[in-house]
N, C-alpha and C positions, 0 to 999 in steps of 0.2 A: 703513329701510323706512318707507314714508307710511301713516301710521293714515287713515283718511275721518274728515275730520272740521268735517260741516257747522256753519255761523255762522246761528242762528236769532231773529231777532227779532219778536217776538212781543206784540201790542196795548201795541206798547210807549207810551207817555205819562210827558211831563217836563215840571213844571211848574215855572219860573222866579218867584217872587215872582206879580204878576199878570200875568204873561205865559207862556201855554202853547206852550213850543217843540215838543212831539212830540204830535201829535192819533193815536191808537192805530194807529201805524205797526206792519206785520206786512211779513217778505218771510225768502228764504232764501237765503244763498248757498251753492254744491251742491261738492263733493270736483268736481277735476276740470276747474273750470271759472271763468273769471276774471269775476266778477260785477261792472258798474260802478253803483255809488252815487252818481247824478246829481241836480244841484238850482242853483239858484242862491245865490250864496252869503248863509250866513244863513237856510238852508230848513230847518236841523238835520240837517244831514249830520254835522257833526265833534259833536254830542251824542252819536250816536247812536251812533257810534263809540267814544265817550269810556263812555257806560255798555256798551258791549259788553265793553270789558277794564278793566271794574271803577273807571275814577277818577272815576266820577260814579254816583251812587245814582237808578234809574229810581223817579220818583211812583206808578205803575202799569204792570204787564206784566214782557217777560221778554226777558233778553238774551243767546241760552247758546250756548257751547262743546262743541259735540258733546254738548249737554244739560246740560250744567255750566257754573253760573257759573262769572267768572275764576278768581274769588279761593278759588275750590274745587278746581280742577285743581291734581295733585300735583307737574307738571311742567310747568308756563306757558310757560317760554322755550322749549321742546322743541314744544310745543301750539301758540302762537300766537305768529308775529312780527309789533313791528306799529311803524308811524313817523308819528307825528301832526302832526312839524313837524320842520323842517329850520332851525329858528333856539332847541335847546335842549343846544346843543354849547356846552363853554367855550371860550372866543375861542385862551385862550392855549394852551392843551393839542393834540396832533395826535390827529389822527383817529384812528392808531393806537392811542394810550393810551386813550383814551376807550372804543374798543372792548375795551383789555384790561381795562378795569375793569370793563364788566359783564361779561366773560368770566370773571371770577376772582367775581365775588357770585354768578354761577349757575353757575361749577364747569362751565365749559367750559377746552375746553382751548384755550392760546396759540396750535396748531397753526391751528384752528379762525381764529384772528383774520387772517393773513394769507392764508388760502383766501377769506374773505367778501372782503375787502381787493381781492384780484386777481376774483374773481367781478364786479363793481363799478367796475372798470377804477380803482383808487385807489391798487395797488400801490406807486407811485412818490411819489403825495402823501401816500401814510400817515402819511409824520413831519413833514409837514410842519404848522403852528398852521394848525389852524380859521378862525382868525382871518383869514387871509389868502385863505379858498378861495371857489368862486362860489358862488351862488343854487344850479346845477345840481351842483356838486361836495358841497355839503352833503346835498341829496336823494340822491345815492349813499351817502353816508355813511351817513344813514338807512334807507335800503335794508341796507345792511350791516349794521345792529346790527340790522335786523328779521329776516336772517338767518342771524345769529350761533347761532341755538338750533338749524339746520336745522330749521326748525319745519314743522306740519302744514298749516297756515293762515297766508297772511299779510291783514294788515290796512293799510291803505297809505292818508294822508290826502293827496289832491294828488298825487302822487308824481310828477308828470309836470310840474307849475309850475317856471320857471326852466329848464328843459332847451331845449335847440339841437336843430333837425331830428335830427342823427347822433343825441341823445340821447335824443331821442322815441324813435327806429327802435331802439336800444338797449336801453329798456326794455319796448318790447313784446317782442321778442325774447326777453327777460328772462322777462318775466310769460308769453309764452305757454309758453314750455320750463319755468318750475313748475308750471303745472296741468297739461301734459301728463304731468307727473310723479305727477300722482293728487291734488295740492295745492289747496288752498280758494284762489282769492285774491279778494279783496274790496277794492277800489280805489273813494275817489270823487276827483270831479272836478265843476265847475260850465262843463265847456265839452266837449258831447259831440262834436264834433269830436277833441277831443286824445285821444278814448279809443277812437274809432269802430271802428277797427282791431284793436283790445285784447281787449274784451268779448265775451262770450260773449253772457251775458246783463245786464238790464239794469233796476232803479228807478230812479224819477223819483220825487223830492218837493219840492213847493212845500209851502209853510208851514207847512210840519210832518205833513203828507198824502201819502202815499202817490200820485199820479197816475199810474201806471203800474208794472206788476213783471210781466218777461215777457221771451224769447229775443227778443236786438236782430233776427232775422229778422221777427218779430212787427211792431216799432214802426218798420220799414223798409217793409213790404209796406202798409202804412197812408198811405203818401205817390204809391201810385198814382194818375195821374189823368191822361188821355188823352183831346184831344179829337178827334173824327169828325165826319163828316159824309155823308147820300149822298143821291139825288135822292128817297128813299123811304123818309124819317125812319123813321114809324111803322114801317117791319117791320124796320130795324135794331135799332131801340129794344125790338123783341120778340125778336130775335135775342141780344141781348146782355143782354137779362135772363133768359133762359133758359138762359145760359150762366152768370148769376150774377153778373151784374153789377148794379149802382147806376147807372142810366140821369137824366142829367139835362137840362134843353133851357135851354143856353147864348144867350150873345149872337149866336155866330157854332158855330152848327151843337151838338152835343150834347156832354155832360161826360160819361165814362166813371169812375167808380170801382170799384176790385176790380181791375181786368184789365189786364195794363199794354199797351204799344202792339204787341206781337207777336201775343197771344192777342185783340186787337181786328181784327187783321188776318185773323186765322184764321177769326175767327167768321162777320165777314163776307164771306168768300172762301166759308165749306163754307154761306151763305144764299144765294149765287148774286148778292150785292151789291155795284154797281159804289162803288166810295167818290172822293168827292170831296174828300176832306180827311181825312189819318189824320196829327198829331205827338203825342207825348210833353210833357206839360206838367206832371209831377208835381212837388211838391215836393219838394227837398233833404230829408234827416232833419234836419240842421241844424235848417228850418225848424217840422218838427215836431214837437222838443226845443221848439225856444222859442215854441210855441204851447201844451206841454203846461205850460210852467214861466212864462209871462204873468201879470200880476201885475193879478188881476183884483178883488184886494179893497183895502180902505183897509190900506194898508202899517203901521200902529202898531205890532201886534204882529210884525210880521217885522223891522223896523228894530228893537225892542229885544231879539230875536232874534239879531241880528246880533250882538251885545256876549256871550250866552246859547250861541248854537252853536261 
């Protein structure tokens, strides 16, 4: 059975030598629902992560487990699965053993190792050396030991790097049938493309700043933009601000924000308005990722960040 059990970070702040990686970062990931952790790399995604399950000490704030530090929960590997890198397997050992060995320090059973194994599509590589496996074969493996504990919560750095189309599709898959399970997951990624499909919900941080924490419906609906036109500017322009829109006057006829190109159509049909020009021009989210994560200050402290996250 799945306990709820929200990932809360809170005015968190980390301060590297003179270099402040985490500016009082707060956001929450919810039971239920697959939260993506987006930023460019170096924006202090994997700190953040790294003081969430305890192997880094936050300067300031709070990083809890269902309101409990890590290293206070009685039952971590049961509590929280998490995989921060796919290059901390030894080369010569198989994936299997590697699994049985945290299996046997946290007093899971052997059974358990080859259900994760085949959950993971790894059944058949299991014995086979690490050493020998891909980029995207190691991420399942990591995947795997995250959910060796059947844990409450997974925590997942990248999970999606190195993975082949099938394996994208694979792991969403994946990630959506655990939180429909009642599951926390909490994935980042520095490419909100690779996650777009994934996420429920979704933060943005550049430089250690919070720029956005809010359902990816939210940061989608934000890239409307439609332009019109009709012989009778001025009463469309009143038509469609009354409908609630962001009325702007273009090079070539008016900019629409708020409203996308259907409910533009609507408005000026029920005004009794002939239109001489209605397309869709809104921006890609893509786009509006990389306008929220644009690197707008002098880079020093994010390049020694980069070394830091």
């Amino acid at each position: 059975m799945v306990t709820p059990t929200p990932l809360t970070i809170d005015s968190l702040t980390k301060v590297y030598g003179d270099v402040t990686a985490l500016r009082d970062v707060s956001f929450q990931a919810s039971p239920g629902r697959v939260t993506g952790f987006l930023g460019p790399n170096g924006a202090g995604k994997t700190s953040t992560l790294r003081i969430l399950l305890g192997l880094n000490r936050a300067t300031a704030g709070s990083a809890l487990v269902d309101g409990q530090r890590y290293r206070d929960l009685d039952a971590p590997f049961h509590r929280v699965g998490s995989s921060l890198s796919a290059d901390v397997f030894h080369p010569g050992r198989s994936g299997r053993n590697h699994l049985l060995t945290l299996a046997i320090s946290a007093g899971i059973s052997r059974a358990r190792v080859d259900t994760v194994l085949d959950m993971v599509g790894l059944s058949e590589a299991g014995r086979r050396a690490v050493g020998g496996y891909s980029l995207g074969m190691r991420q399942r493996l990591g995947l795997a030991s995250a959910l060796l504990g059947n844990p409450d919560a997974l925590v997942l750095d990248e999970p999606i790097n190195g993975l082949d189309p099938d394996g994208i599709r694979w792991m969403r898959s994946l990630l959506r049938s655990l939180a429909a399970e009642g599951r926390t997951v909490l994935l980042s990624s520095h490419v909100l493309s690779e996650v777009q499909q994934t996420v429920d919900d979704v933060v943005v941080i550049r430089h250690g700043r919070v720029v956005f924490d809010g359902p990816l419906a939210t940061l989608e609906s934000g890239t409307s933009r439609v332009r019109v036109d009709a012989s009778d500017r001025a009463a469309l322009t009143d038509a469609l601000t009354r409908a609630g829109a962001t009325v702007e006057l273009g090079s070539a006829g008016l900019v629409v924000l708020g409203l996308d190109v259907v409910r533009t159509g609507e408005v000026a049909r029920d005004a009794g308005l002939a239109l001489t020009h209605l397309s869709d021009e809104s921006d890609g989210l893509e786009s509006v990722f990389l306008s929220l994560t644009a690197d707008e200050a002098p880079p020093a402290p994010a390049a020694a960040e980069g070394s830091a996250a």
